[in-house]
C-alpha positions as CSV (number, residue, x, y, z in Angstrom):
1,X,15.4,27.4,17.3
2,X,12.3,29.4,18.7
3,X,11.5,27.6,20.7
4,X,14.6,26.4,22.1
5,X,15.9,30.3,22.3
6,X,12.8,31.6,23.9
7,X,13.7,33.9,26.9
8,X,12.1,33.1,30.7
9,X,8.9,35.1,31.1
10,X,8.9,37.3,34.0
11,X,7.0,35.7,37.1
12,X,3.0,36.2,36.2
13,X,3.5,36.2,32.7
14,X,3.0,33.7,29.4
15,X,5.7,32.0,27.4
16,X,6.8,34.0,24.0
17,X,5.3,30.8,22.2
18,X,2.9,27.9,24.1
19,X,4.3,25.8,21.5
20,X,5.0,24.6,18.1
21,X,2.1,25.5,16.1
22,X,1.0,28.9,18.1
23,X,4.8,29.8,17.0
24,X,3.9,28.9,13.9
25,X,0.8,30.8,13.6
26,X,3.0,33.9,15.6
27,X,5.5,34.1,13.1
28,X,3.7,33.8,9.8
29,X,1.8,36.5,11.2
30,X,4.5,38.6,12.4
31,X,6.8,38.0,9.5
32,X,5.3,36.4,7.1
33,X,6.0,32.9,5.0
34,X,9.5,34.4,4.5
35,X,10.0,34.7,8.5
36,X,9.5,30.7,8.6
37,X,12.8,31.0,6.4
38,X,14.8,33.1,8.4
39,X,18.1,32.6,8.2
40,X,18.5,29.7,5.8
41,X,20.9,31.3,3.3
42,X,23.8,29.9,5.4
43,X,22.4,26.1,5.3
44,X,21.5,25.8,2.3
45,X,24.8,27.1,0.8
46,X,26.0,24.3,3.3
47,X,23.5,21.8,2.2
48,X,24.8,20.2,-0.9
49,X,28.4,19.6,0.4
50,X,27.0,18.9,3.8
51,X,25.5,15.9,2.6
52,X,28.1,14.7,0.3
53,X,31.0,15.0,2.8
54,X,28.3,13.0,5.3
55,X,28.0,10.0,3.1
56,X,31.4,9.4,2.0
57,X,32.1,9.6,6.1
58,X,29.8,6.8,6.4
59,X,31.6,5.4,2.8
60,X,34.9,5.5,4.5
61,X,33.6,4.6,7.9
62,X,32.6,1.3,7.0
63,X,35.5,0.6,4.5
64,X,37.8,1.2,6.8
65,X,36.1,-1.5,9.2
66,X,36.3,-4.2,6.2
67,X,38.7,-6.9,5.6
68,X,37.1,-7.3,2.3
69,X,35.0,-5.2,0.3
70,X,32.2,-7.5,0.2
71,X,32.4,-7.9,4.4
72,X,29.1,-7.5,5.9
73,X,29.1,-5.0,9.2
74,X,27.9,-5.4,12.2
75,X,25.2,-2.9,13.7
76,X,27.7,-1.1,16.1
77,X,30.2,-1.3,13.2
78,X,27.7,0.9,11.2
79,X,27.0,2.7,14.1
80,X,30.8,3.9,14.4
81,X,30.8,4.4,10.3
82,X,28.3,6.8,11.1
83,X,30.0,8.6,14.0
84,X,32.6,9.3,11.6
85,X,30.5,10.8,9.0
86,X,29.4,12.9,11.9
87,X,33.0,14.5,12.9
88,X,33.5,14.9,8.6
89,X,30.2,17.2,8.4
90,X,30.5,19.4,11.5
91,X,33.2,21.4,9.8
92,X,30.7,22.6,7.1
93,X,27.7,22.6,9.4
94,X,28.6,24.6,12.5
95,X,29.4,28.1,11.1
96,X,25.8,27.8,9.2
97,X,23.9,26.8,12.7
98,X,25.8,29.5,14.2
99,X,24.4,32.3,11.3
100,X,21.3,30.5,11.3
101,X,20.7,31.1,14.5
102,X,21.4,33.7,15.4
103,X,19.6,35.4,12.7
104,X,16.2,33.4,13.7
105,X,16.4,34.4,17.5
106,X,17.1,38.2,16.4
107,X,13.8,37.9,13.6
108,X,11.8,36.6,17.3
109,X,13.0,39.5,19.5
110,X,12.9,42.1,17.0
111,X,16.3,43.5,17.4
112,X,18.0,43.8,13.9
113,X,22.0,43.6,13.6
114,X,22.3,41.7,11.0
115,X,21.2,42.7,7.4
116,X,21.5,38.8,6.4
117,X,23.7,35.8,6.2
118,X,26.7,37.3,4.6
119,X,26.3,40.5,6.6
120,X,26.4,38.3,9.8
121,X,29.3,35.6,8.9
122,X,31.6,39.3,8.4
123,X,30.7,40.7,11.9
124,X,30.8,37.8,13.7
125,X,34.5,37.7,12.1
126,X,35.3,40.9,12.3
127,X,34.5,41.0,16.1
128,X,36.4,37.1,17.4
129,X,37.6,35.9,14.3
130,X,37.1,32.5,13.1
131,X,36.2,31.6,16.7
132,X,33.3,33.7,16.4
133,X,31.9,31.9,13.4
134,X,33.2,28.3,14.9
135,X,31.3,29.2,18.4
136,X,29.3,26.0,19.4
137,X,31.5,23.8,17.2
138,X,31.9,20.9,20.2
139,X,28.0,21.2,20.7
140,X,27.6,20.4,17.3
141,X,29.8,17.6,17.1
142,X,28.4,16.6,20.6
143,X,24.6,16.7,18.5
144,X,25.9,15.3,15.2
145,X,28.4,12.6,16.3
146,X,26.1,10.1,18.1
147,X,22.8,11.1,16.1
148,X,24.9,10.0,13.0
149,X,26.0,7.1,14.4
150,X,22.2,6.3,15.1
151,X,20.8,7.7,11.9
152,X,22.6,5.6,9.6
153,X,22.8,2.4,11.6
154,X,18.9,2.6,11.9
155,X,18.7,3.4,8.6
156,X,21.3,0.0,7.5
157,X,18.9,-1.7,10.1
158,X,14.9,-0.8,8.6
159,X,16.4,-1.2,5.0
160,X,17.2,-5.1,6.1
161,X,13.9,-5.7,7.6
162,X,12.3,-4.3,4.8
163,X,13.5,-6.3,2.0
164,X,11.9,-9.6,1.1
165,X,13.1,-13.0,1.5
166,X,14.9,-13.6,-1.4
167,X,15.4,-10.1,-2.4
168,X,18.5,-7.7,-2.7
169,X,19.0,-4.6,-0.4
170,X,20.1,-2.5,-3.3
171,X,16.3,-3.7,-4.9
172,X,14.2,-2.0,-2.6
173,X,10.8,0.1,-3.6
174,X,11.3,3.4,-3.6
175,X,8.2,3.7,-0.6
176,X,9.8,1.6,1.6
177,X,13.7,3.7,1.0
178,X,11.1,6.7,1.6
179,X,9.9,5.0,4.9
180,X,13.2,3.7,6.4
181,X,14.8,7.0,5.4
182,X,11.7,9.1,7.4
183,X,12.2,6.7,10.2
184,X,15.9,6.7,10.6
185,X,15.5,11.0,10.8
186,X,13.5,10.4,13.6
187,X,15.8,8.3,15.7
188,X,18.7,10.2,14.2
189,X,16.7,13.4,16.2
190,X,15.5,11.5,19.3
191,X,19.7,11.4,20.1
192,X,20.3,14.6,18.8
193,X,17.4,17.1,20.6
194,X,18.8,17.5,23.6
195,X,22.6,18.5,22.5
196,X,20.4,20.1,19.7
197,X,18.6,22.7,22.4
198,X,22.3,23.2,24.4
199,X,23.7,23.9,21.2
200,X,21.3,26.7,20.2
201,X,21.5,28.6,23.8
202,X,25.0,28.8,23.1
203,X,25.6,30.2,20.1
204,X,23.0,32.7,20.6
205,X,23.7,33.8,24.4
206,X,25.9,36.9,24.2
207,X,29.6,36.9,24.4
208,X,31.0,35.7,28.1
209,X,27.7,34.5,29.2
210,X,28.5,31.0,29.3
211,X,32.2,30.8,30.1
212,X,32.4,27.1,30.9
213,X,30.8,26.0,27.4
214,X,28.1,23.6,27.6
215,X,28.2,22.8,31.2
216,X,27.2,26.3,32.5
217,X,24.4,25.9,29.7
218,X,23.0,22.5,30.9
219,X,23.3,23.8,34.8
220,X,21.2,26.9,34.0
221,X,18.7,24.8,31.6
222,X,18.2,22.5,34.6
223,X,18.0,24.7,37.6
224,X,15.8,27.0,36.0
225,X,13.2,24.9,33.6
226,X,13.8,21.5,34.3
227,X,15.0,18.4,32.4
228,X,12.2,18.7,30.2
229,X,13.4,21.7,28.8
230,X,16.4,19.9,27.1
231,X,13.5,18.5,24.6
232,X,11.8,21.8,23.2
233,X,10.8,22.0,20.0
234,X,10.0,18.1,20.0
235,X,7.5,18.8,18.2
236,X,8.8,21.4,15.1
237,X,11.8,18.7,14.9
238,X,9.6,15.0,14.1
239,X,7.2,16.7,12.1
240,X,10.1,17.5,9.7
241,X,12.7,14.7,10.5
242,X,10.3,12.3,8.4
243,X,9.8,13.9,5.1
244,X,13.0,16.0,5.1
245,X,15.0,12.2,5.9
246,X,13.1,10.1,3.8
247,X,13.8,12.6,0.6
248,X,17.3,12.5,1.3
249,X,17.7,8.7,1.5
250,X,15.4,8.3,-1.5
251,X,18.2,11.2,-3.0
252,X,20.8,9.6,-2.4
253,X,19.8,5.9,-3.2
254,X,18.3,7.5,-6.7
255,X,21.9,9.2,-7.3
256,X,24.0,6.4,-6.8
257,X,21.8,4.2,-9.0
258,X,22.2,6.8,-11.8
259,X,25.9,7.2,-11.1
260,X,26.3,2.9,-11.3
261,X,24.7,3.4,-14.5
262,X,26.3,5.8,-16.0
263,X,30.4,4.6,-14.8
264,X,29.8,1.8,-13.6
265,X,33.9,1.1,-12.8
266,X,33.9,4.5,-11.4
């Protein structure tokens, strides 16, 4: 969010942060370990339910494309399965981008209005309502709707090519969920950067700046630095989409093994 946030230098001078490990090094010696945290309170309240409401979009996605239970999708099927779980988690995840944030980009220019993440979900209430603390909602489901779409259905996809002839899907080694899960977060983010970068000008540009949404966000990203711009924070983004993905597939596969076992007529 740094990087994507970072103001315009003036003519003649440097960027706030050359990139993603001299903002790295800039905040952990600014701030601290606890300023690489900044404003995570709100996500990880979300987290849990987040990711529960995202698989059983995908769940009901594909059921809802299937004859039969035992019908066997087809790669844009899964792809649509995963739209859906997209549109189910934007509801829980846009009010904790917005908090998030906004309380990273005030940590970076040094401003404090908010005390924390309670502190600012109550003033950005208290001063527009739930519109406030829904501001960016159609960026979000503009990031997460496709990127789902692609992060399950690449996911479906490296899970097939990984299994052995002869093998079951559901029998595959935890390493290879782990790989296929880190793999699918990075094409899940290759869709989602750009939308990602829009989405985090907006909901931290102050109030009337960008009256036409997104499109007075991408003309002003364009005009002034360039399509390339629409990618920042490439970097900070692939070196956690791998590890942070491929712990939540291995989660998930892990929980619903445990689950089978325990009621399995559930």
């Amino acid at each position: 969010v740094r990087l994507q946030t970072q103001p315009k230098p003036q003519p003649g001078q440097p960027l706030l942060y050359s990139g993603t490990f001299d903002c790295f090094r800039k905040t952990l010696v600014g701030e601290g370990v606890r300023g690489l945290y900044r404003g995570m309170a709100a996500p990880i309240i979300g987290v849990t339910p987040m990711f529960a409401v995202c698989f059983f979009g995908f769940g009901l996605g594909k059921r809802l494309q299937q004859r039969k239970p035992d019908d066997i999708l087809t790669y844009p099927q899964l792809f649509a399965a995963g739209m859906l779980s997209g549109v189910f988690t934007t509801v829980i995840m846009a009010p904790g981008e917005r908090i998030k944030c906004l309380l990273q980009i005030q940590a970076a220019t040094g401003e404090t209005k908010y005390s924390g993440s309670l502190d600012c979900a109550k003033q950005l209430y208290r001063e527009a309502g739930i519109r406030g603390v829904y501001k960016g909602t159609v960026l979000t489901l503009m990031r997460d709707v496709p990127a789902s779409g692609m992060y399950f259905m690449t996911y479906e996809w490296l899970k097939n090519i990984l299994t052995p002839e002869g093998k079951s899907v559901s029998d595959l080694s935890a390493p290879r969920i782990l790989f296929a899960g880190g793999l699918a977060g990075i094409f899940n983010w290759a869709v989602a950067i750009p939308p990602d970068v829009l989405k985090s000008r907006f909901q931290t540009a102050p109030p009337g700046k960008y009256p036409n949404g997104f499109r007075d966000v991408l003309r002003e990203l364009i005009r002034e630095e360039g399509v390339a711009s629409l990618y920042k924070g490439f970097t900070a983004v692939m070196i956690r989409a791998f590890p942070a993905n491929a712990a939540c597939f291995l989660g998930f596969e892990v929980a619903m093994k445990f689950l089978n076992w325990i009621a399995p007529g559930l």
